[in-house]
PQR file of N, CA, C, O and H, with PARSE charges and radii, in Angstrom:
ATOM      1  N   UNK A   1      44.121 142.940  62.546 -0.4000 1.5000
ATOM      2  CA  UNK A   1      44.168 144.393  62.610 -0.0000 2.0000
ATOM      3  C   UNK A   1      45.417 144.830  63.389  0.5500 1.7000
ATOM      4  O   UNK A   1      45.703 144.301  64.463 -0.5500 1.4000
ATOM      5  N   UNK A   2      46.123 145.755  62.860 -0.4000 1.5000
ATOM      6  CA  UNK A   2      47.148 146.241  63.611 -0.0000 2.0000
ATOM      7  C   UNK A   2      47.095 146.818  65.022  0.5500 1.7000
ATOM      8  O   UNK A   2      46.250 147.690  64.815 -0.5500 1.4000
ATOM      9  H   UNK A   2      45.890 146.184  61.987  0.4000 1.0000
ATOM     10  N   UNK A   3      47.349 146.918  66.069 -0.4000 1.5000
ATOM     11  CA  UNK A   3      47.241 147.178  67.314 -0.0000 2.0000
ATOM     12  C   UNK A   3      48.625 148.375  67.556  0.5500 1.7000
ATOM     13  O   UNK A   3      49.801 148.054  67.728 -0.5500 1.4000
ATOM     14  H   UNK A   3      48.035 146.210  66.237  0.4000 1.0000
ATOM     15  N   UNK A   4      48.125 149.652  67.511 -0.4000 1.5000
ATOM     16  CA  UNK A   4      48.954 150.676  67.521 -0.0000 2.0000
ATOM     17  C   UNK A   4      49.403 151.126  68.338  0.5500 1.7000
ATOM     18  O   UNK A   4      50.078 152.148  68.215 -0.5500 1.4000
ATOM     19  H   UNK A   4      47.169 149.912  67.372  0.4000 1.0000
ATOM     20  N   UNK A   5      49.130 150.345  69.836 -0.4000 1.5000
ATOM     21  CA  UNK A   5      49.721 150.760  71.083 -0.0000 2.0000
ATOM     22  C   UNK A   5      50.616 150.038  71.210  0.5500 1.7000
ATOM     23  O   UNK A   5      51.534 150.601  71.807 -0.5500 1.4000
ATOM     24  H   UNK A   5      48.581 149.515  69.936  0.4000 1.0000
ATOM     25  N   UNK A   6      50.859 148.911  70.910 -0.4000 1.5000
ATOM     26  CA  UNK A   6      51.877 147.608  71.000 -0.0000 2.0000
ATOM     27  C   UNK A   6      52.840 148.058  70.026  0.5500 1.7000
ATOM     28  O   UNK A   6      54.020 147.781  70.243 -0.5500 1.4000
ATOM     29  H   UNK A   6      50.114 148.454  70.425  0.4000 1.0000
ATOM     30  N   UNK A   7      52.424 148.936  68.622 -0.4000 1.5000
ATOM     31  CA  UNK A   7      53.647 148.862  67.443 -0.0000 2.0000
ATOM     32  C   UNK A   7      54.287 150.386  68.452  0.5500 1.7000
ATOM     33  O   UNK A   7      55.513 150.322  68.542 -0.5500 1.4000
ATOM     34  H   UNK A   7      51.466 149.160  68.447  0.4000 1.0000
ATOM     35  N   UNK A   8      53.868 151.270  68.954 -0.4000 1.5000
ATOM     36  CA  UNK A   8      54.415 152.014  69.552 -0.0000 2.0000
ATOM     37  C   UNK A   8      55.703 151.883  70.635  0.5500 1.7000
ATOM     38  O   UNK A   8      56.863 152.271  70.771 -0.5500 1.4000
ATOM     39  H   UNK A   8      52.872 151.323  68.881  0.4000 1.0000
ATOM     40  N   UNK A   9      54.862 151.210  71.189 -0.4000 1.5000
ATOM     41  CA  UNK A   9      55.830 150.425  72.263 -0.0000 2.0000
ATOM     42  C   UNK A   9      57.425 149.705  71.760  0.5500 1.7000
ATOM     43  O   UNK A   9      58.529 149.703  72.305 -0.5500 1.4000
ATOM     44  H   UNK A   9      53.920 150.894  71.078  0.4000 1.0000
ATOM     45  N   UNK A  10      57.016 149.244  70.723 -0.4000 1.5000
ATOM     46  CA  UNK A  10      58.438 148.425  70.001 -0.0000 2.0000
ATOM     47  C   UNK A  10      59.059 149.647  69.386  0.5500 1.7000
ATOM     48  O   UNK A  10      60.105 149.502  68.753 -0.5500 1.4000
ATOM     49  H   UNK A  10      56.120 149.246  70.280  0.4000 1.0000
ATOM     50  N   UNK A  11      58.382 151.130  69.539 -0.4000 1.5000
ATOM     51  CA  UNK A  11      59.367 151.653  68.366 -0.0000 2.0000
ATOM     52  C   UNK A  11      60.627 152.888  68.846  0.5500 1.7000
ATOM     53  O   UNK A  11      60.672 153.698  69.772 -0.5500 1.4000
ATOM     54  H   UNK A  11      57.532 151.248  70.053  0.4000 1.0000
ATOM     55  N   UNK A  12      61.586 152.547  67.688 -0.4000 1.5000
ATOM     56  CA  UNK A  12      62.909 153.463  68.555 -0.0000 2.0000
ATOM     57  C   UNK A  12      63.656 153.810  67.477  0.5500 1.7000
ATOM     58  O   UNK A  12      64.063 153.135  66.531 -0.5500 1.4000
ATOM     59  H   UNK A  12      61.550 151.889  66.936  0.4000 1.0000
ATOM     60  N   UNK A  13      63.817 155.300  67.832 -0.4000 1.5000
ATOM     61  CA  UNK A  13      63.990 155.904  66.305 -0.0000 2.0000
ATOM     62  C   UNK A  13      65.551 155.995  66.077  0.5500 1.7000
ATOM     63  O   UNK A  13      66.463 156.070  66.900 -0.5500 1.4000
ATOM     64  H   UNK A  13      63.487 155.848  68.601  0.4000 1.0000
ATOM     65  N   UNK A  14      65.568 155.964  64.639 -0.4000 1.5000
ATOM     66  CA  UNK A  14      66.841 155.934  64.006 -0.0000 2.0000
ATOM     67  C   UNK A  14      68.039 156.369  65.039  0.5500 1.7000
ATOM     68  O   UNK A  14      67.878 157.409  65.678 -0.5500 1.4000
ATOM     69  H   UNK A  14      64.827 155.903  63.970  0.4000 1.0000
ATOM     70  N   UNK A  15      68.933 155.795  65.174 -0.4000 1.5000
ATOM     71  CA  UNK A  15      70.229 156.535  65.453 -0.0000 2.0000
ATOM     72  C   UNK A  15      70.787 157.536  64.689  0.5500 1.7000
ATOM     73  O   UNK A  15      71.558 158.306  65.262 -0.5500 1.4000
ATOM     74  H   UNK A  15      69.063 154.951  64.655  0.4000 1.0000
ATOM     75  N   UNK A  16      70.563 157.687  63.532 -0.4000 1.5000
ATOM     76  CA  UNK A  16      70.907 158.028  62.288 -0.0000 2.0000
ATOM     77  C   UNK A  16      70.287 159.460  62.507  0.5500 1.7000
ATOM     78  O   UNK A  16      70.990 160.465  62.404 -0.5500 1.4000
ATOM     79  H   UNK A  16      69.937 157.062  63.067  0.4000 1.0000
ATOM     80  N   UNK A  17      69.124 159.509  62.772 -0.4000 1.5000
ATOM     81  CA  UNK A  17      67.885 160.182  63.164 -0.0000 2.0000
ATOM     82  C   UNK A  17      68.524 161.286  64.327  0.5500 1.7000
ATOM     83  O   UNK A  17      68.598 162.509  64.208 -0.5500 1.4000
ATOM     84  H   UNK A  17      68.553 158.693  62.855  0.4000 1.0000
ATOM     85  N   UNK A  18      68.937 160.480  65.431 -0.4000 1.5000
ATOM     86  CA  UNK A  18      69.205 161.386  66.382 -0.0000 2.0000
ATOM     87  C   UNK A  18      70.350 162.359  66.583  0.5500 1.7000
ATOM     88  O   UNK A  18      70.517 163.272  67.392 -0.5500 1.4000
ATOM     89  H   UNK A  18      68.877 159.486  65.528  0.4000 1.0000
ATOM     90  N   UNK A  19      71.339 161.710  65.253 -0.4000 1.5000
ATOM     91  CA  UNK A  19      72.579 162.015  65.408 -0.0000 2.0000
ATOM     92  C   UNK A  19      72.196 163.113  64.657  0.5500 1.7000
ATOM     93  O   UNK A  19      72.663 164.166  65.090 -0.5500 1.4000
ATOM     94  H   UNK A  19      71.203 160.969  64.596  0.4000 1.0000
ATOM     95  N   UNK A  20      71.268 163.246  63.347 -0.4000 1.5000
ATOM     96  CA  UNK A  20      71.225 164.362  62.532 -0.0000 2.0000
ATOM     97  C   UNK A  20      70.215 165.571  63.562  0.5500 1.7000
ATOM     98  O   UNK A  20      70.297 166.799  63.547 -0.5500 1.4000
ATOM     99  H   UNK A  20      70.888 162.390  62.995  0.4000 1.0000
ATOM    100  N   UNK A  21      69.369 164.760  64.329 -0.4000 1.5000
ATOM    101  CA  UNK A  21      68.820 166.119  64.889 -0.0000 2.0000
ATOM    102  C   UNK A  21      70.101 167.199  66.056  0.5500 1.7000
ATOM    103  O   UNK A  21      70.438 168.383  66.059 -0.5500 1.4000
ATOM    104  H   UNK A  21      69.303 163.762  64.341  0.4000 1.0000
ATOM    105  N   UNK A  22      70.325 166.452  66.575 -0.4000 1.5000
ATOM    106  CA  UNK A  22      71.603 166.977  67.380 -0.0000 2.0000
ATOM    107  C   UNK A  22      72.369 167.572  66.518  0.5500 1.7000
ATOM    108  O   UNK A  22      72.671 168.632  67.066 -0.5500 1.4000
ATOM    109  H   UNK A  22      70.051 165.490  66.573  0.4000 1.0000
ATOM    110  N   UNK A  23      72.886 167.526  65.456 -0.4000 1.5000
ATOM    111  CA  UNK A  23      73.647 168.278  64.663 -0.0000 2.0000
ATOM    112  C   UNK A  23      73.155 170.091  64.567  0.5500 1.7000
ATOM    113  O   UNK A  23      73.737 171.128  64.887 -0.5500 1.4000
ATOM    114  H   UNK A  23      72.641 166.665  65.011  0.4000 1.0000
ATOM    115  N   UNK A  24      71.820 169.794  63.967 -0.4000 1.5000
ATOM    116  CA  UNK A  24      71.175 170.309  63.809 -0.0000 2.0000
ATOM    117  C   UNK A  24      71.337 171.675  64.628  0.5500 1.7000
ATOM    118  O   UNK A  24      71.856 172.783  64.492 -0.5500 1.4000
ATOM    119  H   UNK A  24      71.347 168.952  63.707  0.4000 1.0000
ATOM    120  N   UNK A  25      70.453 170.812  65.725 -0.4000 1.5000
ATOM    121  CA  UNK A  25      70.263 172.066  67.337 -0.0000 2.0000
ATOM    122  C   UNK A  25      71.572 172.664  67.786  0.5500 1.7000
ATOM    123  O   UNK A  25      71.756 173.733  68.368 -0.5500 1.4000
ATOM    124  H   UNK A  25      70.032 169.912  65.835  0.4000 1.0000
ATOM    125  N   UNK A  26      72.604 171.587  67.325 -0.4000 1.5000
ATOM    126  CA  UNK A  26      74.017 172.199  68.173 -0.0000 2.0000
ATOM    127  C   UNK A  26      74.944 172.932  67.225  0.5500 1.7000
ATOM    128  O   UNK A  26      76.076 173.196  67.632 -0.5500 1.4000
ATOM    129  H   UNK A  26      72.454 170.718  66.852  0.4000 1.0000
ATOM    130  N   UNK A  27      74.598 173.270  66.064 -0.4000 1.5000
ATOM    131  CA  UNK A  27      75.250 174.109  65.023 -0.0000 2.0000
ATOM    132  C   UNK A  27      74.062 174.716  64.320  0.5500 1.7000
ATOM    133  O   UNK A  27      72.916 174.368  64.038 -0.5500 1.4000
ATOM    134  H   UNK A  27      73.678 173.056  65.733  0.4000 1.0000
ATOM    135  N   UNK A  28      75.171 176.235  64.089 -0.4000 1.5000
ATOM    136  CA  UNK A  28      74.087 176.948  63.364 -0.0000 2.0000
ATOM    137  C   UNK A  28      73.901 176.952  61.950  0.5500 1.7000
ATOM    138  O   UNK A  28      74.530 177.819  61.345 -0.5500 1.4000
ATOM    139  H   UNK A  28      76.102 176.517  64.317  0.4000 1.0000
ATOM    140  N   UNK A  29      73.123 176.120  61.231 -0.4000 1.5000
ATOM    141  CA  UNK A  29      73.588 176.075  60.060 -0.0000 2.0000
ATOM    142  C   UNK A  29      73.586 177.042  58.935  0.5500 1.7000
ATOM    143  O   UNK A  29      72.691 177.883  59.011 -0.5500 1.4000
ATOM    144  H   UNK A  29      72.612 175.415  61.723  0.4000 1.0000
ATOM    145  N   UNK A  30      74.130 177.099  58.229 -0.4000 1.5000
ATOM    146  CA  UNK A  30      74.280 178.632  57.669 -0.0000 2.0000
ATOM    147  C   UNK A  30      72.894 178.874  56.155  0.5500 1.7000
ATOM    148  O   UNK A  30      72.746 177.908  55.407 -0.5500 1.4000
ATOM    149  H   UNK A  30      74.857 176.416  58.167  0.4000 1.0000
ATOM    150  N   UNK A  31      72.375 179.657  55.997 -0.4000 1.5000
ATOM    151  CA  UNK A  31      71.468 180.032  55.761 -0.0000 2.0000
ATOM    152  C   UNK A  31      71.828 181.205  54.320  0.5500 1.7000
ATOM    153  O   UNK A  31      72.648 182.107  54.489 -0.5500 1.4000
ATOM    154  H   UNK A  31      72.495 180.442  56.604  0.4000 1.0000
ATOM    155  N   UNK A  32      71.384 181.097  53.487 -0.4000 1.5000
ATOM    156  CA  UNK A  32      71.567 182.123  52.085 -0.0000 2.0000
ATOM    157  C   UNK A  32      71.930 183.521  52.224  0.5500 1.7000
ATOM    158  O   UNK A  32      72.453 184.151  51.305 -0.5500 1.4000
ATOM    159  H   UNK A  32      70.717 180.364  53.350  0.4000 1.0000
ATOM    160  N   UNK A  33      71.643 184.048  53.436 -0.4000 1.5000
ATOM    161  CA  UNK A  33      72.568 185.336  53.302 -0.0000 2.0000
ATOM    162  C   UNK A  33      73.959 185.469  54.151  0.5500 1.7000
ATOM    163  O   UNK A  33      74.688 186.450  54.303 -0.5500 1.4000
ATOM    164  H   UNK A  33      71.219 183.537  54.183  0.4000 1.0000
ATOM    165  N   UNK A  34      74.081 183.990  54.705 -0.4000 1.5000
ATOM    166  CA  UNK A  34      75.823 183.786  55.036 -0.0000 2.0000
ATOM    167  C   UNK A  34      76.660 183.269  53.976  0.5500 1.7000
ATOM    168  O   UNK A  34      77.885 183.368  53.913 -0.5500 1.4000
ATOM    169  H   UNK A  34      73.489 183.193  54.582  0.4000 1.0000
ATOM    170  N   UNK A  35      75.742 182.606  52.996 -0.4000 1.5000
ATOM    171  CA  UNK A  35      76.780 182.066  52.116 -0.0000 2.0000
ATOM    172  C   UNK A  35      76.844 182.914  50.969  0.5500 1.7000
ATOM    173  O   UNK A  35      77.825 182.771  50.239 -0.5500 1.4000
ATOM    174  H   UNK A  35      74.747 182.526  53.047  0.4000 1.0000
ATOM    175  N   UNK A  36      75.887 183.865  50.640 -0.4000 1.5000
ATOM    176  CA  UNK A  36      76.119 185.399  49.963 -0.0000 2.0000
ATOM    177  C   UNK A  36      77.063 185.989  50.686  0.5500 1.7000
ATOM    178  O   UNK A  36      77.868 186.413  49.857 -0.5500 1.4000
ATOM    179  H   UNK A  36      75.091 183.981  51.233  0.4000 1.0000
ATOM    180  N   UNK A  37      77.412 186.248  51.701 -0.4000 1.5000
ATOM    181  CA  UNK A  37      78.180 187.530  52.734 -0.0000 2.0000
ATOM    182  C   UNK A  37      79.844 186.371  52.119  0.5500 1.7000
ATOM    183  O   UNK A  37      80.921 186.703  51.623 -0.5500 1.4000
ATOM    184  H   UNK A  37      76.758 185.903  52.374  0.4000 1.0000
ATOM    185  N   UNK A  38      79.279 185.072  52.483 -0.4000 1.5000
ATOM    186  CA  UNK A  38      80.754 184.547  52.093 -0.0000 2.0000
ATOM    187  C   UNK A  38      81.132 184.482  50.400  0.5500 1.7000
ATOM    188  O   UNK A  38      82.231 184.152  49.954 -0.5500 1.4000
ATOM    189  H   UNK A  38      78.405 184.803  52.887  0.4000 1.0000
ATOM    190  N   UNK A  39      80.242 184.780  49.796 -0.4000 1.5000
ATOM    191  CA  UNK A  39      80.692 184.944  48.460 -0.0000 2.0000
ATOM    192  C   UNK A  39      81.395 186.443  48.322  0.5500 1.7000
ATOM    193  O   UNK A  39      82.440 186.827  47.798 -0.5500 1.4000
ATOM    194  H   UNK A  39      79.350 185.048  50.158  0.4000 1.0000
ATOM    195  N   UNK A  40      80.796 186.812  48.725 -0.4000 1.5000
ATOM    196  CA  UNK A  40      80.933 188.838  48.598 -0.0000 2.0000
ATOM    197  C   UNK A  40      82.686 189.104  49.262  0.5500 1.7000
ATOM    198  O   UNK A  40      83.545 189.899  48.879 -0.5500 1.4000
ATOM    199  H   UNK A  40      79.947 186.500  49.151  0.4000 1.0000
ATOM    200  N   UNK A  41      82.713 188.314  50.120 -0.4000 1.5000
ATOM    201  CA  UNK A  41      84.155 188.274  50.351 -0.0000 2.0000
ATOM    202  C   UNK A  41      84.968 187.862  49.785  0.5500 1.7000
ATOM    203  O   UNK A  41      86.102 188.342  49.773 -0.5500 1.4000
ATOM    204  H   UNK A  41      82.016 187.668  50.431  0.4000 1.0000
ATOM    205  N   UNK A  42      84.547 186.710  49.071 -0.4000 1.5000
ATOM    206  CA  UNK A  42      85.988 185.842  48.142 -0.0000 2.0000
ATOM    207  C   UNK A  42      85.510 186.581  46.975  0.5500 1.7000
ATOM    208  O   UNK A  42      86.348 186.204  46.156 -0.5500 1.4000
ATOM    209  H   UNK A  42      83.626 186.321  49.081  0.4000 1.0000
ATOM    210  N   UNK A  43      84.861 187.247  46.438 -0.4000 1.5000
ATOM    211  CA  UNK A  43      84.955 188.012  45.420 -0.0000 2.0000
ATOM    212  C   UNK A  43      85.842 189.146  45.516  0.5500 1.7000
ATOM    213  O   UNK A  43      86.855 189.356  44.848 -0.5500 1.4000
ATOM    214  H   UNK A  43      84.180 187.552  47.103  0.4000 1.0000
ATOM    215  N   UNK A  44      85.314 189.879  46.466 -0.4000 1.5000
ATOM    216  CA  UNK A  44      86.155 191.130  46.964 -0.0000 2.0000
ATOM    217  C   UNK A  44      87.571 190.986  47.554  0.5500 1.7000
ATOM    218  O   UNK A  44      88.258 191.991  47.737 -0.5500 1.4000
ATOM    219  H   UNK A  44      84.491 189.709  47.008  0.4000 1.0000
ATOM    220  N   UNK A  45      88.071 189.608  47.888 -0.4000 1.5000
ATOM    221  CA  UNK A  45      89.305 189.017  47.854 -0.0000 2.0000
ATOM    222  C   UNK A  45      90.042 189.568  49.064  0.5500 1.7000
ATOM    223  O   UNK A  45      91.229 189.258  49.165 -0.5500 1.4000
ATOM    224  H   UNK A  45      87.513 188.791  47.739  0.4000 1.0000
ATOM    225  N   UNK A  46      89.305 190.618  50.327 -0.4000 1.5000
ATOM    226  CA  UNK A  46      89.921 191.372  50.899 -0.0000 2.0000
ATOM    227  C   UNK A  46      89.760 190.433  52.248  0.5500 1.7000
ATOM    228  O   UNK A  46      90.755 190.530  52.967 -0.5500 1.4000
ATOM    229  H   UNK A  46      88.341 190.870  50.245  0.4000 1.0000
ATOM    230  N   UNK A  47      88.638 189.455  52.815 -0.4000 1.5000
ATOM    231  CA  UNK A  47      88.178 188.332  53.672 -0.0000 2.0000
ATOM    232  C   UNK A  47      87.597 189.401  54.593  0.5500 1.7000
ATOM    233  O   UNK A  47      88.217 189.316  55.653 -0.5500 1.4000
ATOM    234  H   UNK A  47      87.831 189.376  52.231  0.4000 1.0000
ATOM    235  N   UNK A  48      86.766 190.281  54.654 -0.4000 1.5000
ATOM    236  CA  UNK A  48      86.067 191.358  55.545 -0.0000 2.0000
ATOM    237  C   UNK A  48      84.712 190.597  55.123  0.5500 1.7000
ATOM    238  O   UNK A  48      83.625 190.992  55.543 -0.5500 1.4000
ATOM    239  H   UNK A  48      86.262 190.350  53.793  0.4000 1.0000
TER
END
């Protein structure tokens, strides 16, 4: 039987993992009505 306090103990999460959560928290990532607002500009060609 697996012993889930012991597999806990061994476990350590992705680097991969931590690097993407930090990304994350430390940039804002841009969201559908920034990348509309940035379309609306390169359409309108004026960069406002």
């Amino acid at each position: 039987m697996i012993d889930f306090e012991e597999e806990l103990k061994r476990f350590h999460p992705s680097l991969e993992v931590e690097q993407v959560e930090e990304n994350v928290y430390n940039n804002k990532p841009k969201d559908m009505s920034d990348l509309f607002q940035e379309m609306l500009k390169e359409m309108r060609g004026n960069g406002r």
